[in-house]
Backbone bond lengths (Angstrom), bond angles and torsions (degrees), N, CA, C in turn:
res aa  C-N    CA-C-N  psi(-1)  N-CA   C-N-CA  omega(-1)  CA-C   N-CA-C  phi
1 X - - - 1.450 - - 1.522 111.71 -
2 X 1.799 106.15 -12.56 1.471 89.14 -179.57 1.141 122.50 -78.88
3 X 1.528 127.07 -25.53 1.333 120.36 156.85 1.437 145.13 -53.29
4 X 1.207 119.27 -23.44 1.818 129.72 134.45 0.768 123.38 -42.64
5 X 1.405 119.74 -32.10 1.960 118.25 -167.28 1.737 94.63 -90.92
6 X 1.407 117.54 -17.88 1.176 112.13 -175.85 1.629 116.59 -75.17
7 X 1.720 91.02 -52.68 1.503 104.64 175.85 1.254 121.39 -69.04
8 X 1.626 132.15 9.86 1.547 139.00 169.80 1.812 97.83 -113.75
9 X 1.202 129.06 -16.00 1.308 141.39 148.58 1.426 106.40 -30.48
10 X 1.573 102.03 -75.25 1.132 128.15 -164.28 1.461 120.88 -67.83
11 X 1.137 110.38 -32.56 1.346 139.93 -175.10 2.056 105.70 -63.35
12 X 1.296 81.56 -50.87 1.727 101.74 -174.26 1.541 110.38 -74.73
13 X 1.305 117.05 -38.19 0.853 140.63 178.94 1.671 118.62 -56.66
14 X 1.375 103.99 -57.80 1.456 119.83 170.96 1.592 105.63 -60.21
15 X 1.029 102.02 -70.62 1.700 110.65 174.97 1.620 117.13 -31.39
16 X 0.857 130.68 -64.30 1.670 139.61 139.07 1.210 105.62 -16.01
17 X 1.198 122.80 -92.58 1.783 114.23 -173.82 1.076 119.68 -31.72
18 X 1.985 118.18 -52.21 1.503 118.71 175.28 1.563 117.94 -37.03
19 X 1.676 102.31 -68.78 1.166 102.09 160.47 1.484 152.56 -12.41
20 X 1.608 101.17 -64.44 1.299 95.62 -174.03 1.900 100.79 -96.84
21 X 1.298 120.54 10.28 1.505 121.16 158.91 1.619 105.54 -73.09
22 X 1.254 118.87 -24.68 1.454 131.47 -167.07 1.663 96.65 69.58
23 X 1.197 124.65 84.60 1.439 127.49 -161.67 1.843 88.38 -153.97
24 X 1.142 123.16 155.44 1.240 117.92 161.32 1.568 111.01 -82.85
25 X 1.231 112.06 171.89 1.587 119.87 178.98 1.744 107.01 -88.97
26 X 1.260 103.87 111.00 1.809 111.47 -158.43 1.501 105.39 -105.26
27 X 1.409 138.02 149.70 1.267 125.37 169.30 1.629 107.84 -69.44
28 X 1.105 134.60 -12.64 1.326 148.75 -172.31 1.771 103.76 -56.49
29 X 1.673 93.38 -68.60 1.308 113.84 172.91 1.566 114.11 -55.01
30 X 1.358 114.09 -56.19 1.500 113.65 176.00 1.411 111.99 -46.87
31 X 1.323 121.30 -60.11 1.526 110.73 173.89 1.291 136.18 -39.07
32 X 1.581 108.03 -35.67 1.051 131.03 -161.45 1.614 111.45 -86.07
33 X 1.677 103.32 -32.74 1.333 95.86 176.41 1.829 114.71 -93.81
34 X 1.632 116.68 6.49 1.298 133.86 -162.68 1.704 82.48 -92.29
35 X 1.396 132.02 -24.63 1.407 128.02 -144.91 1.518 128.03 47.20
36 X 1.627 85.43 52.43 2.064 91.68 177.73 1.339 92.80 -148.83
37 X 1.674 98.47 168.51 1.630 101.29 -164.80 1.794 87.65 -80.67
38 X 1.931 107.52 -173.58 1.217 108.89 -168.79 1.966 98.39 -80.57
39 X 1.390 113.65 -23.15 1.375 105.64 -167.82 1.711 111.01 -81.93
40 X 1.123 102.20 -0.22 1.823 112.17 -166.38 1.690 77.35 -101.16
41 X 1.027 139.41 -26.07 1.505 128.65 -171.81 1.269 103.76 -90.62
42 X 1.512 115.99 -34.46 1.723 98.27 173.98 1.538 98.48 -91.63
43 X 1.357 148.46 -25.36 1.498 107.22 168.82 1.667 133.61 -59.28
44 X 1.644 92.14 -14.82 1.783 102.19 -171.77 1.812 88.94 -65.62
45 X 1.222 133.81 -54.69 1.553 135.08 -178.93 1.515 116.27 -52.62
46 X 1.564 108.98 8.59 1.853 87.63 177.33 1.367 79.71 -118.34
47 X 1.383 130.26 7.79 1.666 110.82 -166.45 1.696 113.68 -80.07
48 X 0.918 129.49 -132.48 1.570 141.21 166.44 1.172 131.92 -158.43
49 X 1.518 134.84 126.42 0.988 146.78 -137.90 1.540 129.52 89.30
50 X 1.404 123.99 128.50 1.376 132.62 144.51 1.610 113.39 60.09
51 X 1.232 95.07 -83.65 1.687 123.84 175.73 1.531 98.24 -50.87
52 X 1.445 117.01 -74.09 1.447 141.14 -157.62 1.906 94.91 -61.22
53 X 1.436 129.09 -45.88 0.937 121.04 175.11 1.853 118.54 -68.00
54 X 1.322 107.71 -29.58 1.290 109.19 -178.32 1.614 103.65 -71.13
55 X 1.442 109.63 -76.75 1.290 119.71 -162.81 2.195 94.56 -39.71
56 X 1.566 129.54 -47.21 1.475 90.18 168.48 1.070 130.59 -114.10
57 X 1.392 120.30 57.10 1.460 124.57 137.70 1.277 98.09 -79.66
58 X 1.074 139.69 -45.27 1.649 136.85 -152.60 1.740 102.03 -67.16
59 X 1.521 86.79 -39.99 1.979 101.25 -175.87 1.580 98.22 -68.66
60 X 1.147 130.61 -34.34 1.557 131.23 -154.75 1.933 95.27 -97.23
61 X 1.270 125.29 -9.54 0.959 133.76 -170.37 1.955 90.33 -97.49
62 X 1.254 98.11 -76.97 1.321 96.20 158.34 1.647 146.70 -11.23
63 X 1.654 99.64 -30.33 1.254 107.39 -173.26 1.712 104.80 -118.38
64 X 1.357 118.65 -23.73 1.367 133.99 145.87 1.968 103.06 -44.33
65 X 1.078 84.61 -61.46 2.275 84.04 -166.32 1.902 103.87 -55.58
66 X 1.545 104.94 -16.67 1.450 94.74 -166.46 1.719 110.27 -91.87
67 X 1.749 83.71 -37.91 2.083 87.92 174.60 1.061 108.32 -61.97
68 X 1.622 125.83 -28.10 1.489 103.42 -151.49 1.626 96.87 -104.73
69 X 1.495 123.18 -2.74 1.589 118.12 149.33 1.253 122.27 -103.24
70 X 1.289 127.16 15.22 1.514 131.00 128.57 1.744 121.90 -42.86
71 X 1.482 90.66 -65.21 1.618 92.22 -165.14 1.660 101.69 -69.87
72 X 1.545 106.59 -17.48 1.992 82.79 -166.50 1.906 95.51 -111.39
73 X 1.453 121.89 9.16 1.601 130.28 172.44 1.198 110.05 -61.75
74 X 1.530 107.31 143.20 1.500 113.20 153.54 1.698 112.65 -23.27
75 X 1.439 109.61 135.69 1.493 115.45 169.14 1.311 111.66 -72.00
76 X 1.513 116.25 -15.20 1.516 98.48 165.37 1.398 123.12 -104.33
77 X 1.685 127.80 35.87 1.289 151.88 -171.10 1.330 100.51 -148.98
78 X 1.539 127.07 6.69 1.355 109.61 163.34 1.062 111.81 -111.50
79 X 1.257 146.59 -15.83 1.741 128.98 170.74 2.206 104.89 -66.34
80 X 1.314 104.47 -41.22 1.405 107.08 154.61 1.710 115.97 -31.85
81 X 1.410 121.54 -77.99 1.395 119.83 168.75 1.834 124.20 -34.25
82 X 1.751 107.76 -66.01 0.805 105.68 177.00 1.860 139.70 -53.91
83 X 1.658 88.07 -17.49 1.996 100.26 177.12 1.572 91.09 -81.19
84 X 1.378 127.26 -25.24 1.198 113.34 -175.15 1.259 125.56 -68.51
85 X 1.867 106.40 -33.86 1.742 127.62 179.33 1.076 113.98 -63.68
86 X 1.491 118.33 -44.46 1.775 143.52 -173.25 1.948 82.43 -82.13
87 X 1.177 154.85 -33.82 1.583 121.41 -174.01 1.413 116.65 -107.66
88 X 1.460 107.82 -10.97 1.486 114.84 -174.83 1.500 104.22 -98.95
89 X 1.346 108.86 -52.73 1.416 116.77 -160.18 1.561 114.73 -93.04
90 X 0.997 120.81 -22.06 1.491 141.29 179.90 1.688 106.60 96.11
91 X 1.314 134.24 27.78 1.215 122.83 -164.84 2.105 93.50 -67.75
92 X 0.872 68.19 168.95 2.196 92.21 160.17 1.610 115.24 -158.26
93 X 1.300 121.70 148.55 1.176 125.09 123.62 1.279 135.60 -21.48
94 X 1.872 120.26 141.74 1.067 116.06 -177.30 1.523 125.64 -56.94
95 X 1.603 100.21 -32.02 1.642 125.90 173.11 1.549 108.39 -71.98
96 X 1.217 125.39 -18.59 1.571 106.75 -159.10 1.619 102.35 -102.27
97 X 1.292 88.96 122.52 1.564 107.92 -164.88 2.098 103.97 -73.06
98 X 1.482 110.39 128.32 1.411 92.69 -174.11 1.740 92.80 -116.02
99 X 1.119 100.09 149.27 1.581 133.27 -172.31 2.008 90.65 -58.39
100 X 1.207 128.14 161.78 1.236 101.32 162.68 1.219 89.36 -139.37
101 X 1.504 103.31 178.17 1.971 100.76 -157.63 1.392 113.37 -102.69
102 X 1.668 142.00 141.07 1.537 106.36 -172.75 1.604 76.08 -134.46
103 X 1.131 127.54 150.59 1.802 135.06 130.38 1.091 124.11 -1.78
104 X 1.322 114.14 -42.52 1.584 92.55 178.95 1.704 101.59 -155.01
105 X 1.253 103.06 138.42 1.920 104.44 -179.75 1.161 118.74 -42.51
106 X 1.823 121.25 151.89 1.356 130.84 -171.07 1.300 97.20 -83.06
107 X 0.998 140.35 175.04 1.694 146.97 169.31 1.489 114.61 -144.24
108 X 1.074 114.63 133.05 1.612 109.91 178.14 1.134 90.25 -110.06
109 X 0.890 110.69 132.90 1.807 139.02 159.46 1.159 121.53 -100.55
110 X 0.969 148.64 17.37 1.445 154.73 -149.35 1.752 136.85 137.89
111 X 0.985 122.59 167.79 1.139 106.47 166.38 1.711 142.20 -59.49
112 X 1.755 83.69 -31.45 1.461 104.37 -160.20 1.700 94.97 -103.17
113 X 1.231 125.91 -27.77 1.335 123.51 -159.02 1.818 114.23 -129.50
114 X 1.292 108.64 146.83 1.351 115.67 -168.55 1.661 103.02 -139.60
115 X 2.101 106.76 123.08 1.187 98.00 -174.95 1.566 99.64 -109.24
């Protein structure tokens, strides 16, 4: 358990700094103060157990602290936020058309037909 108590340490800890930078609370930062890259922090959140539940609330908290100082940030610190929502988080636009993912590649075979 002492390693939980560390990583909610840490957790609080980071969160605080954002804060008093007047910065939102970013997964960027969380990683950064966990000493792991940002993609090793979102696989620790799909895992199970303890850890895996903490580390994403902290991420889902994270992504709450960024929309909601998006919408009320300087207008010239919010297109900044928003490239961050659209590369970290997967946000889009209502317009921005997203690719969707399938198992296995489309193939054109022809003009008329697609397997």
């Amino acid at each position: 358990m002492g390693k939980l108590c560390e990583i909610k340490a840490t957790i609080d800890t980071c969160r605080a700094q954002c804060a008093a930078a007047n910065i939102p609370f970013h997964a960027d930062a969380l990683a950064a103060a966990l000493g792991i890259p940002y993609d090793t922090l979102i696989r620790y959140t799909v895992g199970r157990g303890e850890t895996a539940r903490l580390l994403k609330a902290a991420v889902q908290e994270c992504t709450a602290s960024v929309i909601g100082y998006a919408l009320t940030a300087d207008p010239k610190s919010h297109g900044l936020w928003m490239f961050y929502l659209r590369n970290r988080v997967g946000f889009a636009d209502k317009g921005d058309v997203r690719t969707p993912s399938t198992e296995s590649p489309v193939r054109f075979v022809g003009e008329e037909r697609i397997e």
